[in-house]
N, C-alpha and C positions, 0 to 999 in steps of 0.2 A: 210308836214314836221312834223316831232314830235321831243319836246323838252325833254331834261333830266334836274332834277337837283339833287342837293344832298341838306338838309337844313342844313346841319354843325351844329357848333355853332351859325347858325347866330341868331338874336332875329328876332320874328314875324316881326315887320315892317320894317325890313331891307329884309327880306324874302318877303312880299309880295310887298315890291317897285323892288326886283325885276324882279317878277315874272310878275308885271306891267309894270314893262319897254319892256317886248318882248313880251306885248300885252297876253299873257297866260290868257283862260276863263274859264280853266279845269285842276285841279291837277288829277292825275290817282297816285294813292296809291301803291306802292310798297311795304314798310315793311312789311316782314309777323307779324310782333308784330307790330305794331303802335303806339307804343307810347317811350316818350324817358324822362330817369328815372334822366335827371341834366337839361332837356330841356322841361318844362311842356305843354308851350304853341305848343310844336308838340306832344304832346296825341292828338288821333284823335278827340275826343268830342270837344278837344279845339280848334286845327286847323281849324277844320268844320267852327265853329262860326267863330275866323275869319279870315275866307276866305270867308264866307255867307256876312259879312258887305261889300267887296268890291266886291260882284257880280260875286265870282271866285266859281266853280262846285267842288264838292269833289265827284270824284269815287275812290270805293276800288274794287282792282284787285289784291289784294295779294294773295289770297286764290291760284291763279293759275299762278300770276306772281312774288311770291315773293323769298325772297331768301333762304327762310326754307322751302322749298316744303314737303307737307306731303308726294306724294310718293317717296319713299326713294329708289325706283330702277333707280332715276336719278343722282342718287351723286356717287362718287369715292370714294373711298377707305380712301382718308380724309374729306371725307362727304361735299362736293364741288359739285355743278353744273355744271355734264359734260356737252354742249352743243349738242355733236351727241346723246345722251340718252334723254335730255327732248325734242328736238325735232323732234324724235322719235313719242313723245306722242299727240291721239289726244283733251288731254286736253288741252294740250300749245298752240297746234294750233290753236284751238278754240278761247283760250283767247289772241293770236295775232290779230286774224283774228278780234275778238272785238276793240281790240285797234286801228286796223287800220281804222275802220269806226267810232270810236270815234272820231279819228283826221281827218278825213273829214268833218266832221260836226263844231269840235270846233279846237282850239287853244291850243292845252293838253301842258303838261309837266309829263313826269311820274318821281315819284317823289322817291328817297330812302333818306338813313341818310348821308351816305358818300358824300362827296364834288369831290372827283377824279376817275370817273368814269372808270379809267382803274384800281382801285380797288374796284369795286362794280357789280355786277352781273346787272345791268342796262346798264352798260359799255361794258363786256367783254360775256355775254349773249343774254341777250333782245338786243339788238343793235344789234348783228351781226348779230339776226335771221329777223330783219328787214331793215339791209342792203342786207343782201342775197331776199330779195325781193324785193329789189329795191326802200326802202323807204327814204329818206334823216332824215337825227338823227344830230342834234344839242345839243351841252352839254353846258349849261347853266356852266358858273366855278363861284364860290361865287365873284370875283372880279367883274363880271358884263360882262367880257367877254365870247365872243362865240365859239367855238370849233366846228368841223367840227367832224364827229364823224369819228373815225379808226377802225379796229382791233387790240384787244388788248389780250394778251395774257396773264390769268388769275392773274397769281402769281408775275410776275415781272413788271407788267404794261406796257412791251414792246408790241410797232406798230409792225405788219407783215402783 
């Protein structure tokens, strides 16, 4: 099973309580920028530390999972992450094929900024391409509840 979450507005210890409560050992880094410019304590230096006090792993996997991809022959026309083009690539693939042995080992959450995962490339990308292999994706929603992950359809947040 692999976790999503988005860290909103929340503050650090409302974020790691509850990243605590579903048992989470491992954030996996999604922002391609990491850091967030009203929100200090998710810069990654900071994050790191704490999440290093309660025993939680920090991987970054932005470089090939994130939402700013460098290569740019995977975006559309409004510079969007088509899914039939990045996974295409055998970069992406590579770096799923990492994630999925990362979440056999630990308890991940792959983590981005947005809180609604049918507007975040966590939601309507990375998830599909690991529903399409038959992985079970859980969205962590800042209320504490659980979400069963869907297909979502980029721009309008609609299920199909």
């Amino acid at each position: 099973m692999i976790y999503t979450i988005g860290h909103s507005n929340h503050t650090i210890h409302y974020f790691i309580e509850i990243i605590k409560e579903f048992g989470i050992d491992t954030i996996v880094e999604l922002r391609s920028v990491p850091k967030s410019k009203y929100l200090k304590h998710f810069n990654k230096p900071n994050l790191i530390n704490e999440l290093s006090k309660h025993n939680i792993k920090y991987i970054d996997m932005s470089k090939y999972l994130g939402g700013r991809p460098e290569d740019k022959s995977v975006l559309n026309i409004d510079k969007k992450i088509e899914l039939n083009k990045i996974e295409s690539n055998n970069w992406y693939q590579e770096a799923i094929d990492r994630l999925v042995n990362i979440s056999k080992k630990s308890r991940i959450a792959i983590m981005c900024s947005e809180e609604d995962p049918a507007n975040c490339h966590r939601g309507y990308i990375i998830s599909h391409t690991l529903l399409n292999r038959g992985e079970e994706i859980i969205h962590i929603r800042g209320n504490k509840i659980q979400e069963k992950s869907k297909f979502y359809h980029r721009q309008m947040g609609i299920e199909f």
